[in-house]
C-alpha positions as CSV (number, residue, x, y, z in Angstrom):
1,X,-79.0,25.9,93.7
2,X,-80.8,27.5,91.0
3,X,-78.7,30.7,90.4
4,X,-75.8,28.2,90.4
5,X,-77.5,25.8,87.9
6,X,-78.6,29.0,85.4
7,X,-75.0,30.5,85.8
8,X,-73.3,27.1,84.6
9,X,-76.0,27.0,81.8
10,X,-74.8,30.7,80.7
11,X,-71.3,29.3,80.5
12,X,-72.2,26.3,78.6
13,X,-73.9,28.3,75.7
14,X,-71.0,30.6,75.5
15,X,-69.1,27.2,74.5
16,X,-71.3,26.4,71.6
17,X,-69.2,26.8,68.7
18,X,-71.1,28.8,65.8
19,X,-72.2,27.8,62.5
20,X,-69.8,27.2,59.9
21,X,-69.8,28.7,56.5
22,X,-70.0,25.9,54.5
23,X,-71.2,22.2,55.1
24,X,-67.6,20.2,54.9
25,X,-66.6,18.3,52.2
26,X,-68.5,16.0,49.2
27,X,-67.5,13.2,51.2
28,X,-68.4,13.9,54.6
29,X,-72.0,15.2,53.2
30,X,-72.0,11.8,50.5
31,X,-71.7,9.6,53.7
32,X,-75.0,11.2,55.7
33,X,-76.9,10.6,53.2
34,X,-79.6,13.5,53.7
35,X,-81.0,15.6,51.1
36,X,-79.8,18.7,50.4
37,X,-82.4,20.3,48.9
38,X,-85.9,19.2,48.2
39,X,-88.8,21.5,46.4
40,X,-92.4,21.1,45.0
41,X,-93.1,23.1,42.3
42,X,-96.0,23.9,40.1
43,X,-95.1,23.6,36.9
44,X,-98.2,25.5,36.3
45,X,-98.1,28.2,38.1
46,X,-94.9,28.5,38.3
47,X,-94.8,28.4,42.3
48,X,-93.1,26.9,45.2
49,X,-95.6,24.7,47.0
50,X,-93.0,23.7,49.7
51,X,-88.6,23.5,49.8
52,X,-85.8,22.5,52.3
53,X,-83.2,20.5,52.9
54,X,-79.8,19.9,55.2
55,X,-78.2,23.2,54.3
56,X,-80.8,25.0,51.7
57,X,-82.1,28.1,52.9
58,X,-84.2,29.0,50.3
59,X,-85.7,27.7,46.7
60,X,-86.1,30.1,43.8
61,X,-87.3,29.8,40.4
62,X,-85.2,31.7,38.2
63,X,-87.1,31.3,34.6
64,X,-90.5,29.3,33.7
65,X,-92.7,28.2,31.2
66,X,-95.3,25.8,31.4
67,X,-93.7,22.3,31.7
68,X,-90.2,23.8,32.6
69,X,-88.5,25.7,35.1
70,X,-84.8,26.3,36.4
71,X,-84.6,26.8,40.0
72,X,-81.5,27.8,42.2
73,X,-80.9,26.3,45.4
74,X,-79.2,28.5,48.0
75,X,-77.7,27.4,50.9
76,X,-74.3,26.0,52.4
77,X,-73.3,23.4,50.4
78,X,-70.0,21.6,50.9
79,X,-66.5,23.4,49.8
80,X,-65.5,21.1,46.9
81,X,-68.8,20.4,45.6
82,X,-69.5,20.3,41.2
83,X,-72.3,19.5,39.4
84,X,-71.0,15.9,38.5
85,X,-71.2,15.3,42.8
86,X,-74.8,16.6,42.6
87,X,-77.7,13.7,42.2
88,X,-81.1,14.8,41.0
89,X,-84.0,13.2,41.7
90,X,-87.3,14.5,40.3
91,X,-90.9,12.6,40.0
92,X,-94.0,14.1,38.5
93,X,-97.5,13.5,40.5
94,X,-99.3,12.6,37.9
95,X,-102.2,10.2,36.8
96,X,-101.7,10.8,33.1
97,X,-97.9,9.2,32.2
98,X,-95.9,12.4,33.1
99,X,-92.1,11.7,33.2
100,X,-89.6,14.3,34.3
101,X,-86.0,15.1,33.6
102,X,-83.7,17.2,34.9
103,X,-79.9,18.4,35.2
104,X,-77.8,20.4,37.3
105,X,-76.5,23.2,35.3
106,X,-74.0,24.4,38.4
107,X,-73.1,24.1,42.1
108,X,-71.2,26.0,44.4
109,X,-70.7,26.2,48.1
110,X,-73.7,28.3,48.4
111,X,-75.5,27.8,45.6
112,X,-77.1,25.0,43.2
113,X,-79.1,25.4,39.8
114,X,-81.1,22.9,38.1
115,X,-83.1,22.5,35.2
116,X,-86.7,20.3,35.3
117,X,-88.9,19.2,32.1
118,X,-92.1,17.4,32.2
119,X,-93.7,15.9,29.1
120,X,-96.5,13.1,29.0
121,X,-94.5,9.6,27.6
122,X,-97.6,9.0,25.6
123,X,-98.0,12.0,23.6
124,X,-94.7,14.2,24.3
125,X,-96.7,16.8,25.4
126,X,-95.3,19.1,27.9
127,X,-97.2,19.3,31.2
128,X,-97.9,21.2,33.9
129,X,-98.2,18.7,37.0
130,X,-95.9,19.2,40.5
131,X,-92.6,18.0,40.2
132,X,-91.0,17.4,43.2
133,X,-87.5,17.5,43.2
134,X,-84.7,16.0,46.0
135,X,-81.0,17.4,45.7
136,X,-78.2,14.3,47.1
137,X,-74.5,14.9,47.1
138,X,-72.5,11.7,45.6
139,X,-68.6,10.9,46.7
């Protein structure tokens, strides 16, 4: 019974279709919801504390300066995606009024780039907090 159990196993996983290139389309990936890419980053160090994300293999920063930093996203993104379907959410943690902002500068199917600032609202100072930083795709 075993060798008959492990032999239909074998034939199951050779049934298992394989992972596609890209993640679909924006409206398939708009309607899951998920993030597609998250990331903490030092914005004084200039370091990634922790990334992921449905479909983001890795998190890079591509060019930094204390209270700035553009990072590129790299994953499988879906086929039709721009950087108007792209939502950007980005928080500072912070005890001293830091505010972020941030854009998404382009987006591909394997690829996103973004751009984070962080400035205290009180004195428009740039600072150097974590930011962290959630990727969403919008219909």
């Amino acid at each position: 019974m075993r060798k008959i159990s492990i032999a239909v196993l074998g034939a199951a996983l050779l049934f298992i279709p394989s992972a596609t290139v890209h993640a679909g389309s924006v409206a398939s990936a708009a309607k899951k919801g998920a993030a597609v890419g998250l990331a903490n980053v030092s914005l004084f160090a200039g370091t990634i504390a922790s990334k992921g994300g449905k479909g983001t293999t890795d998190v890079t920063i591509t060019s930094f300066s204390p209270g700035f930093v553009d990072l590129k996203f790299t994953g499988k993104y879906p086929d039709d995606i721009t950087p108007g379907n792209v939502i950007l959410q980005s928080t500072a943690q912070s005890a001293n009024y830091s505010v972020t902002n941030g854009f998404v500068s382009s987006a591909s199917p394997t690829e996103i780039d973004v751009t984070i600032y962080e400035w205290s609202s009180d004195t428009l100072n740039n600072q150097t907090d974590n930011v962290f930083i959630a990727l969403f795709i919008g219909g």
